[in-house]
Backbone as CSV, one residue per row, in Angstrom:
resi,resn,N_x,N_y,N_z,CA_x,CA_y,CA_z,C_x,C_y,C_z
1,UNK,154.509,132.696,214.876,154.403,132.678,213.431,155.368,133.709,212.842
2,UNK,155.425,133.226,211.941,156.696,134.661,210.688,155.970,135.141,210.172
3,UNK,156.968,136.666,209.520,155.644,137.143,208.401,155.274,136.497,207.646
4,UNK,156.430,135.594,207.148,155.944,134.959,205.576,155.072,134.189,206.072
5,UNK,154.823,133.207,206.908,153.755,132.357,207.226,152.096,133.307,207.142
6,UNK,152.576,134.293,207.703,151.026,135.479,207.958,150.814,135.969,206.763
7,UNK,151.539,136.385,206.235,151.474,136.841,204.631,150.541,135.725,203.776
8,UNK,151.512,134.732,204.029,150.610,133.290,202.796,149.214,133.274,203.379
9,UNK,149.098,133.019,204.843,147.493,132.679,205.615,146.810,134.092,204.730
10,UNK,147.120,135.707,204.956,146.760,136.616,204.186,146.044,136.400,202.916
11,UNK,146.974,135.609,201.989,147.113,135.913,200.422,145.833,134.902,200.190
12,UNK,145.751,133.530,201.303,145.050,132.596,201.032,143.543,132.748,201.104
13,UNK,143.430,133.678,202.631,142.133,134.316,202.838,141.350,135.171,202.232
14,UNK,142.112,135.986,201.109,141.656,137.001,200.525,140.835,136.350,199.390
15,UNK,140.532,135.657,199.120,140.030,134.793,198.145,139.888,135.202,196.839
16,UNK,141.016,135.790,196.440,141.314,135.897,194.889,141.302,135.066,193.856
17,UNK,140.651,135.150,192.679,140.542,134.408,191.493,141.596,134.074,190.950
18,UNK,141.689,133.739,189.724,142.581,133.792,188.699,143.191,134.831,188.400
19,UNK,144.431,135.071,189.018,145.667,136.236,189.273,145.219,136.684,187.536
20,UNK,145.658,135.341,186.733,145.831,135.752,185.168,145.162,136.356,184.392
21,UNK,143.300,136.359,185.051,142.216,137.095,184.540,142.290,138.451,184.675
22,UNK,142.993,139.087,185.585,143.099,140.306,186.301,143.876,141.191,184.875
23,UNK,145.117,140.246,184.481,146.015,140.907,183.907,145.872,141.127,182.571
24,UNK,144.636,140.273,182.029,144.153,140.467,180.275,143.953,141.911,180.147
25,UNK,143.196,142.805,180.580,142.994,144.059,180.868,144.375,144.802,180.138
26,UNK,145.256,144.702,180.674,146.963,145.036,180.003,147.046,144.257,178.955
27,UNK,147.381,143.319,178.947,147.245,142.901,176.879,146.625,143.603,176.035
28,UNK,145.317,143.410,176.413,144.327,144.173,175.206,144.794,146.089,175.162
29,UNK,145.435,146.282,176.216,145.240,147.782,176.370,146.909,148.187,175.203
30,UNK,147.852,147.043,175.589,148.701,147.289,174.876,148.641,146.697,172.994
31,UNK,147.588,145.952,173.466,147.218,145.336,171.673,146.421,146.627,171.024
32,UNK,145.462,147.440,171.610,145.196,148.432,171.168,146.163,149.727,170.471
33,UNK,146.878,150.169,171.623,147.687,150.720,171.381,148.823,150.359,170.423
34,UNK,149.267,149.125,170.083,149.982,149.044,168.931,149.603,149.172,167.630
35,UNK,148.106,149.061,167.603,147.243,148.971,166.415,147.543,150.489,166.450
36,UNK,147.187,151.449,167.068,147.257,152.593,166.841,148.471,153.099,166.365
37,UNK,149.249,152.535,167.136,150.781,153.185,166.604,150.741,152.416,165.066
38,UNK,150.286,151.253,164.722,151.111,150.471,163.266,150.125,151.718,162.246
39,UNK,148.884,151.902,162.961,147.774,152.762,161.678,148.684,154.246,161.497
40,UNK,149.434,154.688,162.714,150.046,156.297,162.179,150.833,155.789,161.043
41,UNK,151.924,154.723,161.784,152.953,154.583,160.562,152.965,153.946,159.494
42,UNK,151.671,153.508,159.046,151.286,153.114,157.592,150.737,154.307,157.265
43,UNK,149.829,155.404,157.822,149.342,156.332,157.344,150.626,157.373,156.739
44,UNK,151.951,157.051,157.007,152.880,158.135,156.376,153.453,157.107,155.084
45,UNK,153.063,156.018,154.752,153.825,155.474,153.515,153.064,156.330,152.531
46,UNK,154.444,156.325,151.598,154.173,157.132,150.214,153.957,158.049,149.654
47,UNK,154.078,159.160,151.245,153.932,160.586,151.203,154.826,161.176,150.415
48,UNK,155.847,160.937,149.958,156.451,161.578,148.565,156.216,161.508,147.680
49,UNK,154.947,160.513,147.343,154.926,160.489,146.048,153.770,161.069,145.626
50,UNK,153.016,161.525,147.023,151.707,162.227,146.280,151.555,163.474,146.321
51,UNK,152.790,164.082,146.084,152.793,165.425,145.561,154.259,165.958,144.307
52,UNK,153.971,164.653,143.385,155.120,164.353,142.529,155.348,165.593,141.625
53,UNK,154.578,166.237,141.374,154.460,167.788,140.404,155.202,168.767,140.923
54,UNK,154.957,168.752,142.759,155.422,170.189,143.472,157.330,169.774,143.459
55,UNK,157.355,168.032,143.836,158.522,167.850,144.126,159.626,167.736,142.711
56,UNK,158.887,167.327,142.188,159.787,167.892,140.456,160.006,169.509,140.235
57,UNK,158.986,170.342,140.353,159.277,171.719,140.282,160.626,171.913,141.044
58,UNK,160.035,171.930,142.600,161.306,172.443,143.281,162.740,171.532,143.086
59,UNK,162.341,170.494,142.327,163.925,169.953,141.978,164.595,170.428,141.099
60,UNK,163.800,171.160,139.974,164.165,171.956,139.088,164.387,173.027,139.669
61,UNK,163.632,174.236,140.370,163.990,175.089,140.730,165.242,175.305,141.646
62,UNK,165.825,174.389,142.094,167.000,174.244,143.211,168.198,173.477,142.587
63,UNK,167.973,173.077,141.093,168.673,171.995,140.842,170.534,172.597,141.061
64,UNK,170.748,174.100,140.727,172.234,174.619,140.685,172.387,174.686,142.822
65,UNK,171.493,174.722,143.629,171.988,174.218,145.221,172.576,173.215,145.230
66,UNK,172.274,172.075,144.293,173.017,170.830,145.116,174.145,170.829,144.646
67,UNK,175.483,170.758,145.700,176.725,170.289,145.254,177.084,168.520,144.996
68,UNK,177.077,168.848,143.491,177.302,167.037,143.272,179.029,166.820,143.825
69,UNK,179.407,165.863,144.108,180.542,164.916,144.700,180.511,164.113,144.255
70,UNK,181.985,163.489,144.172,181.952,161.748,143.275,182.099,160.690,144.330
71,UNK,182.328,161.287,145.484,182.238,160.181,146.703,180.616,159.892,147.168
72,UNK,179.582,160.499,146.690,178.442,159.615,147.467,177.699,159.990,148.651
73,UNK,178.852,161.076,149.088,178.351,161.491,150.124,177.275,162.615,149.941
């Protein structure tokens, strides 16, 4: 006999289920985890705008730092 022949008799005897049932376990673990990651990065929308008072002050207070340019940059 070959390995591969002993291998398959192996794989056949071991009497494993549905390979595919095994692997749901990883879906859900990575469907979780994306939920988590999408909830951080919705939790940072709009963070500039809810402190619109402090960020007007210091735009005033800094307004002679910024060097204006006509290129944009």
């Amino acid at each position: 006999m070959t390995v591969a022949t002993l291998i398959a008799f192996a794989a056949e005897e071991s009497g494993h289920g549905n390979v595919a049932l095994e692997t749901v376990g990883f879906g859900i673990t990575a469907f979780v985890v994306f939920l988590a990651l999408a909830f951080v990065t919705l939790s940072y929308r709009n963070v500039a705008n809810r402190h619109s008072r402090k960020a007007e002050a210091y735009a005033r207070a800094h307004a002679n730092d910024v060097q204006q340019t006509g290129h944009g940059h």
